[in-house]
C-alpha positions in Angstrom: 79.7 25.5 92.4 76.4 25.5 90.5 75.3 28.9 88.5 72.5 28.9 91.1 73.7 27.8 94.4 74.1 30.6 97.1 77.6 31.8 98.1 78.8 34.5 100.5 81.2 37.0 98.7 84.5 38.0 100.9 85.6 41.6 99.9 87.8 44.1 101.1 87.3 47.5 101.4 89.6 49.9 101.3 89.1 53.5 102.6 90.3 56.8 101.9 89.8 60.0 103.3 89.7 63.0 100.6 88.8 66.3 101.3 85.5 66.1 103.2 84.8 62.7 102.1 85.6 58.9 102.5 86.1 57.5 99.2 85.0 53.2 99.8 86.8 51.4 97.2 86.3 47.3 96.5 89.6 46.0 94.5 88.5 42.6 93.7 85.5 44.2 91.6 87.0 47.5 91.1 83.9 49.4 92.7 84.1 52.9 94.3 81.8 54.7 96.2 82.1 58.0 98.8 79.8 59.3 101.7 80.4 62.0 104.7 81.6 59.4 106.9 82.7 55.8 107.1 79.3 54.2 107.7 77.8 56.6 105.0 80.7 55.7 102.6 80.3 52.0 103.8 76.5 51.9 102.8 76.6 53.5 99.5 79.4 51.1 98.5 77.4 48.4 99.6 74.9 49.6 97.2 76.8 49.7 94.2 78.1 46.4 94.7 75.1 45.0 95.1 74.2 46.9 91.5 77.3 45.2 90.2 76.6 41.7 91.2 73.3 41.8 89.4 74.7 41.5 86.2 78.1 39.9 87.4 78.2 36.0 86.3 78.4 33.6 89.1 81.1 31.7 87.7 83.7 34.7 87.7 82.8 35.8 91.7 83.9 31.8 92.7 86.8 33.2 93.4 85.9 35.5 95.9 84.8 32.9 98.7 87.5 32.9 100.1 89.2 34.9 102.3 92.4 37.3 100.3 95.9 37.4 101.9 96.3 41.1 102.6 99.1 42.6 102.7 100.3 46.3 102.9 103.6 47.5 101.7 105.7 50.6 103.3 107.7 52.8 100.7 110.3 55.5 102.3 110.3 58.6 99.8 113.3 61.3 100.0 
């Protein structure tokens, strides 16, 4: 993939509920964000990835054109 060819980026999101506020967090680029609500904690993440991929180099995000394999794992705690 050329350093200046277009791509679409697939992230997941990963939401969290802490006190009065939805903390957004991308894993693949290890972003974090919070709002009131989903959509509010949706948007601002969406904001600070797009501040991160300003300076993020092409090559590295490649990888992230594809969709992950997501899975979740259940632990049982006494």
């Amino acid at each position: 993939m050329s350093v200046n060819q277009p791509m679409t980026l697939k992230l997941t999101t990963t939401y969290y509920l802490e006190g009065k506020f939805y903390i957004a967090y991308c894993a693949e680029l290890g972003v974090t964000s919070q709002g009131s609500n989903l959509e509010e904690a949706e948007k601002n993440l969406r904001e600070a990835i797009e501040l991160y991929l300003e300076d993020a180099p092409q090559e590295e995000l490649a990888r992230y054109t594809e969709h992950p394999l997501i899975r979740t794992l259940d632990f049982n705690l006494a």
